[in-house]
C-alpha positions in Angstrom: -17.9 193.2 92.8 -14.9 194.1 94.5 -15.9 192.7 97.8 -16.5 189.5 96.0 -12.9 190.1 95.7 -11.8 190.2 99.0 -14.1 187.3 100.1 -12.4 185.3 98.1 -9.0 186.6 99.6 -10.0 186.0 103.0 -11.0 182.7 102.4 -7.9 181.7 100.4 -9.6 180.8 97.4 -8.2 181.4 93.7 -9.4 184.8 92.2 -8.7 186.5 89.0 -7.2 190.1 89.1 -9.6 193.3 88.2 -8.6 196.7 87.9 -10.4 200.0 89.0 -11.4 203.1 87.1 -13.0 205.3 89.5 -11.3 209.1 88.8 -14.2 211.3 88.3 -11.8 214.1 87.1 -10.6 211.5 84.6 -13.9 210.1 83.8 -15.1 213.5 82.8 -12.5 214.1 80.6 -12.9 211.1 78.6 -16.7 211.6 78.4 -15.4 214.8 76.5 -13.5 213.1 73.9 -10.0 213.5 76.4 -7.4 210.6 77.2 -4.7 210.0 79.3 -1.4 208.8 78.6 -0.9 206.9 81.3 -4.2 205.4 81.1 -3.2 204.7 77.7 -0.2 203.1 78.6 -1.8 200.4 81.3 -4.9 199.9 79.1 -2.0 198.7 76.2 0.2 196.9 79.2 -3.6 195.2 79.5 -4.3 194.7 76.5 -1.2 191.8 75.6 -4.4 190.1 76.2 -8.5 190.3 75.7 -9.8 192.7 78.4 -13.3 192.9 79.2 -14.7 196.1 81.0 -17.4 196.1 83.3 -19.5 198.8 85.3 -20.6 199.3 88.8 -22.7 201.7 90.6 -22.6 203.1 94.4 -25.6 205.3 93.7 -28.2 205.3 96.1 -30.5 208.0 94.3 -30.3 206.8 90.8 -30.7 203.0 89.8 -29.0 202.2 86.5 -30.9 199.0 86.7 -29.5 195.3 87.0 -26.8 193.8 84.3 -25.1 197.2 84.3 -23.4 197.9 80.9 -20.3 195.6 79.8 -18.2 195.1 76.7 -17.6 191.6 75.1 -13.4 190.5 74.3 -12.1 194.4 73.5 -8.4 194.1 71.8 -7.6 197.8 70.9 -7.5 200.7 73.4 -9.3 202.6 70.8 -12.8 200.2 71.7 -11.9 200.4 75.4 -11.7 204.4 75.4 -14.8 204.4 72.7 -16.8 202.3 75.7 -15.4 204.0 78.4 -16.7 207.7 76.6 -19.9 205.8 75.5 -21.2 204.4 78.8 -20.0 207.1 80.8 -22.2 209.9 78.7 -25.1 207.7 79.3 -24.7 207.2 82.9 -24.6 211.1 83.5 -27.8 211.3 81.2 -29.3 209.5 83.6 -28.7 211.5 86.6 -25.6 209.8 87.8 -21.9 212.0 89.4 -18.9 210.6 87.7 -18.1 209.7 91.1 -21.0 207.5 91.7 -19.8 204.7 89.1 -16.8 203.1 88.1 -15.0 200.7 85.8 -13.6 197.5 86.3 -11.3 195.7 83.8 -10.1 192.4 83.9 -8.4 190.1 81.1 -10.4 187.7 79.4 -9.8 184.0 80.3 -12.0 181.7 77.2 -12.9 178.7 79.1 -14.8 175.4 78.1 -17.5 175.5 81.1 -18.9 178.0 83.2 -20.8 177.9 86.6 -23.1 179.6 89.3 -23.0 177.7 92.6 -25.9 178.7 95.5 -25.4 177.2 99.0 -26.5 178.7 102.3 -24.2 178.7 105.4 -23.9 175.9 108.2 -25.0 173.3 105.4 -23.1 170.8 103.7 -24.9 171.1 100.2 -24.3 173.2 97.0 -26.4 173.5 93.8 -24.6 174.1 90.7 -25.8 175.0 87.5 -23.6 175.0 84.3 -22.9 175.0 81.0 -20.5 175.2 78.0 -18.6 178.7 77.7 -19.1 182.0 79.1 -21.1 182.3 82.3 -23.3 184.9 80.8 -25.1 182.1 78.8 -26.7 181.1 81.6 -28.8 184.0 81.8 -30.8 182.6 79.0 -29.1 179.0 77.8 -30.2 175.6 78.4 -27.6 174.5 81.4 -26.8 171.2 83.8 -27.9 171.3 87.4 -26.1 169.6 89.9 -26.4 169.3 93.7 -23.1 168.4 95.9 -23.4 167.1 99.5 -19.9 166.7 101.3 -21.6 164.8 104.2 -21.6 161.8 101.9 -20.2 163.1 98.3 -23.5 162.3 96.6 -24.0 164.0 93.7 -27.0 164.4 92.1 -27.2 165.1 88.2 -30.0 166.6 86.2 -28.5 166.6 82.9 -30.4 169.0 79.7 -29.7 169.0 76.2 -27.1 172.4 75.9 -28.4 173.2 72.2 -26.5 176.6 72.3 -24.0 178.3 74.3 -22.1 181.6 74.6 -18.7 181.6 72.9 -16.3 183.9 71.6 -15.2 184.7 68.0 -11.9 185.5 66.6 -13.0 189.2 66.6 -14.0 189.0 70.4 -18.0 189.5 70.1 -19.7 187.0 72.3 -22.2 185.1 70.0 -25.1 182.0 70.4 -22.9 178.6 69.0 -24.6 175.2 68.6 -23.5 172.7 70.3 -23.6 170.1 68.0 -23.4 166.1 68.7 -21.8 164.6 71.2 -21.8 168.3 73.6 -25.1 168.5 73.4 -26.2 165.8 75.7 -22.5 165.4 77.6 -22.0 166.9 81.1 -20.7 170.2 81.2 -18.9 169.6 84.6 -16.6 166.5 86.0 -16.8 165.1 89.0 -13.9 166.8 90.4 -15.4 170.3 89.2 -17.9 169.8 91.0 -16.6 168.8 93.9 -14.1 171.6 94.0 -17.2 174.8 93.4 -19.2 173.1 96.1 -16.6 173.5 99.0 -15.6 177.2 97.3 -19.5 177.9 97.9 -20.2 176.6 101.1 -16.4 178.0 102.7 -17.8 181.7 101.3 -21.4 181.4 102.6 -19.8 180.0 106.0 -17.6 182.9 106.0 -20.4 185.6 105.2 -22.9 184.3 107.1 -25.5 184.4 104.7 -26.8 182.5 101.1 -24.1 182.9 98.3 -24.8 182.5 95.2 -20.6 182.6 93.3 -19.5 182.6 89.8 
């Protein structure tokens, strides 16, 4: 996740801001109930805004498995610290160091669409597929697909009726909405959208070397 951070860097692409917890001396304490006051401190400087908190793993030994543990919109440092303590127990049930995971935090941007672009490098295509809200509803949402060629700017468009998506409530849980008329059956990208995640796709598989697939 972090590379995906510096790829984007070294490409000079836009790219949202994530912050690390990796202090296994820290981690342990927290996983006993502990905090930290300065932790405190930049988890309320953070928290002006939603933060969501994700998890990654380094560990070669012990496989948490895939979609590692992640909150929805957290508001209070009490729910971050709560998640933190919660996922961290669980991690060293399974057999994992406090050193072999981390945490990363990032503030919460609501958005109306979402994406996941695939393209392979050397090729001038890019196929899209999107949908209203957060990206994780396409895990499991109907979604648009799209395919972008820069050779000629064709765009081909295989549009599905989006009868839910993933969207956000005033309390920050993620939660199934209906689309309702008139969203349903309209395209969840422009255009220009389009255009635009196509050539951030195929400049980061160019630069790689290899098939991306972005977010």
């Amino acid at each position: 996740k972090i590379d995906c951070i510096k790829t984007f860097r070294q490409c000079n692409l836009p790219y949202g801001l994530i912050y690390i917890l990796e202090d296994p001396i820290l981690l342990n304490k927290i996983a006993n109930g502990g905090q930290d006051d300065i932790l405190t401190n930049e988890l309320k400087w953070l928290l002006e805004f939603p933060i969501v908190i994700r998890t990654d793993c380094i560990s070669k030994d012990k496989d948490p498995g895939f979609l590692l543990p992640r909150t929805e919109s957290v508001f209070s440092a009490i729910e971050a610290y709560d998640f933190i303590q919660k996922t961290t127990n669980s991690f060293i049930i399974q057999g994992l160091k406090s050193s072999d995971f981390c945490f990363l935090i990032h503030r919460f941007i609501i958005s109306k669409s979402c994406a996941l672009a695939f393209s392979k490098p050397s090729i001038s295509k890019a196929r899209i597929d999107s949908t209203w809200g957060i990206v994780d509803g396409l895990h499991y949402h109907p979604h648009d697909s799209f395919e972008y060629n820069s050779t000629n700017s064709d765009i081909k468009k295989r549009i599905r009726c989006k009868t839910e998506y993933l969207d956000v409530d005033e309390k920050g849980s993620w939660f199934s909405k209906k689309s309702g008329f008139g969203w349903d059956w309209a395209e969840s990208l422009t255009s220009s959208q389009i255009k635009n995640i196509s050539k951030f796709t195929t400049t980061i598989a160019d630069h790689l070397d290899k098939p991306v697939t972005v977010m």
